[in-house]
N, C-alpha and C positions, 0 to 999 in steps of 0.2 A: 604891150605889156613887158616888163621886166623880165629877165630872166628869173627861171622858177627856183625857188630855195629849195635847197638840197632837204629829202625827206627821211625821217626818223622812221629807222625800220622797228615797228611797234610787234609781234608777237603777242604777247596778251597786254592787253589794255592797261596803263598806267591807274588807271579808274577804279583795277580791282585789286589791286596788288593786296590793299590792307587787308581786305576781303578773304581770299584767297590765301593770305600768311594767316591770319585768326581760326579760319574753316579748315585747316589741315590739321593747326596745334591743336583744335578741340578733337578733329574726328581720332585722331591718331591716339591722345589719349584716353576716348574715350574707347578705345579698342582695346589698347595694353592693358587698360583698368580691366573692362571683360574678359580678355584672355586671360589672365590669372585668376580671377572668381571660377573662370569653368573650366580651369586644365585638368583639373583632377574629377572632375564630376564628365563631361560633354559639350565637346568643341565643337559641337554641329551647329549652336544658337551664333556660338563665337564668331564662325565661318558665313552667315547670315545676317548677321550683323556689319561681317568687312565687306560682304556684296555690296547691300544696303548702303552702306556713308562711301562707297568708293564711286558707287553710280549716281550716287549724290552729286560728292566732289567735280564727279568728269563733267555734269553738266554743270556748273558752275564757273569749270574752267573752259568749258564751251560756249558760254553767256559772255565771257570776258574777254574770249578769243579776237585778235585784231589782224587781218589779215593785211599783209603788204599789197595793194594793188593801183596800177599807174592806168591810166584813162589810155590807150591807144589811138591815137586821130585827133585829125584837127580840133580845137576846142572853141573856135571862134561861132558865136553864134548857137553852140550847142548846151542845153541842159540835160544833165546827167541824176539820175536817182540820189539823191543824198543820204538816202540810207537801204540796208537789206530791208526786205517785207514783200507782201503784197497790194497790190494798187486797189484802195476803196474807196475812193471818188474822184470820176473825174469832173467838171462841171463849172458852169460861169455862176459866179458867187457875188455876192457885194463885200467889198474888203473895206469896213468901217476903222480901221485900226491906227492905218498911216496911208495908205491911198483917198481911202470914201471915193471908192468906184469899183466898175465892177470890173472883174479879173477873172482868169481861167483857173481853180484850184486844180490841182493834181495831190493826193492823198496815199502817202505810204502806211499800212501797218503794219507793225514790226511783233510778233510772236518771242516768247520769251525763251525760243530755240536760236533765235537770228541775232546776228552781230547786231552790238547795238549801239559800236563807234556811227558818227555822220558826218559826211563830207558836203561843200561845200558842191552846188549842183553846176553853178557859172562861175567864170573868172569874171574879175573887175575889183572895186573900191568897198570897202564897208563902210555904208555911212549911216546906217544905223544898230544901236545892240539894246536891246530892252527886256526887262524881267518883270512878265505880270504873275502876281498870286491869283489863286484861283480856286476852284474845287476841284475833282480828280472822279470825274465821270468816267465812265466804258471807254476807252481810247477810239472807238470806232464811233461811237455815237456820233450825231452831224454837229451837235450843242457842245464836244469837247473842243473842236476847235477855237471858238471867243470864251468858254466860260473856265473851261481846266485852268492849270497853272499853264505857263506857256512861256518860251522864248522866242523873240522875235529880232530876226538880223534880216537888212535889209542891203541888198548887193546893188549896185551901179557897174553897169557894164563898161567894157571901151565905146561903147557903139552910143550909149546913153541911155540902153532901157533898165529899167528899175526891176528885181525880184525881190520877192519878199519871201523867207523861209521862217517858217515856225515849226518849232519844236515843242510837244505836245506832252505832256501826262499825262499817266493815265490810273485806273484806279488801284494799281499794285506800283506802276512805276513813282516816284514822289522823291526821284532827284536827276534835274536838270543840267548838265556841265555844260556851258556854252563858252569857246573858247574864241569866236572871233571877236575882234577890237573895233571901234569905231576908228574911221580912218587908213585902215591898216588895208595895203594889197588881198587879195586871196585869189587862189587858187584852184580849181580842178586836181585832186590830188588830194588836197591838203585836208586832214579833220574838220570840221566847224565844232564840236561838241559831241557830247555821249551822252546817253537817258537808260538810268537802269531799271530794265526786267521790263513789262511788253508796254509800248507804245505808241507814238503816230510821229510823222513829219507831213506835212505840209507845203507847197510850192502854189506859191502864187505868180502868174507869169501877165504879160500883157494878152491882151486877146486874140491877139493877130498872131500866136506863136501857134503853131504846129506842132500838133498832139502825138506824139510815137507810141505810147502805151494804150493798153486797152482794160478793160475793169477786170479785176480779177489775178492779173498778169502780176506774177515774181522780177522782183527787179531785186537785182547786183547791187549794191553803195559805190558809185563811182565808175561801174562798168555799163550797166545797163540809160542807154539816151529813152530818156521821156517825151523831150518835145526841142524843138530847133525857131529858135527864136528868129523873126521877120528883119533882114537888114536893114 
């Protein structure tokens, strides 16, 4: 593989910035509007109020949080979580989509506490990028995976095996950023996409790869190895 492209040290997610500038000018104003209604009356609702939209805010700016982080260790061969959450299915599936065969899924869910940048789980080739519409079922239910809305990138390894990562809505989340290209290198490292407020990712692997997670188990985006794929 080529040398790795230098990465953008992200701090909060480009994803929420509007988000984030709109949700301060409202709370703030709508603070200064209250503190002068009740300076002369009782600033105790006032002071209940700044609690309230400030504990708001923090999670919001914690939903959007992007933290810098670089995979440590070899990467050949290895699949890496693509996103924070926890693991709810692991299991041999029929992948009807772009294989129509059957595959080992491994199933992140993401809580609308957890970063909800994703990264790219193997290095290799993108040779596919697809956007299905869909419905916006329970993220965890088994029927979100083919019927939600859903992104689908499919990576080619150097070695030659295929993964296929989907990216999932869910019935609060109902916006998908998928940033990898067809064609294009990627990365270990590098983003693939971002889905706001709680949701699922996906990994679809060959069957002969070796499983590192277990059900239930918190995985890291880009820290925590899943499964180590057969040379």
């Amino acid at each position: 593989m080529a040398k790795r492209r230098k990465l953008r040290k992200i701090r909060l997610h480009r994803e929420g910035t509007n988000t984030l500038i709109a949700g301060f000018a409202a709370l703030a104003a709508a603070n200064i509007l209250l503190f002068f209604l009740l300076r002369d009356i009782s600033l105790i609702p006032f002071y209940a109020f700044l609690t309230g939209t400030s504990l708001l805010y923090a999670i919001a700016v914690n939903f959007f949080r992007c933290p810098i982080r670089l995979f440590e260790g070899e990467t050949e061969n290895v699949v890496v979580a693509a996103a924070d959450g926890k693991v709810v299915v692991i299991e041999e599936v029929e992948e009807n989509e772009h294989f129509h065969d059957r595959r080992l899924m491994v199933s992140i869910f993401m809580s609308v506490t957890n970063v909800h940048a994703n990264w790219f789980p193997v290095e290799g080739t993108v040779t596919k990028v697809e956007h299905h519409n869909g419905n916006f079922h329970k993220a965890w239910l088994p029927k979100a995976s083919t019927e939600n809305e859903r992104s689908t990138v499919v990576i080619r390894t150097p070695a030659g095996q295929e993964v296929l990562v989907r990216q999932v809505a869910g019935a609060v989340a109902r916006r998908i950023v998928t940033y990898a290209r067809r064609n294009e290198e990627c990365y270990i490292d590098e983003h693939m996409g971002f889905i706001k407020f709680g949701s699922r990712v996906d990994v679809y692997l060959p069957l002969d790869t070796e499983i590192l997670v277990r059900m239930g188990q918190t995985t890291v985006g880009n820290h925590t190895v899943i499964g180590r794929l057969k040379p």
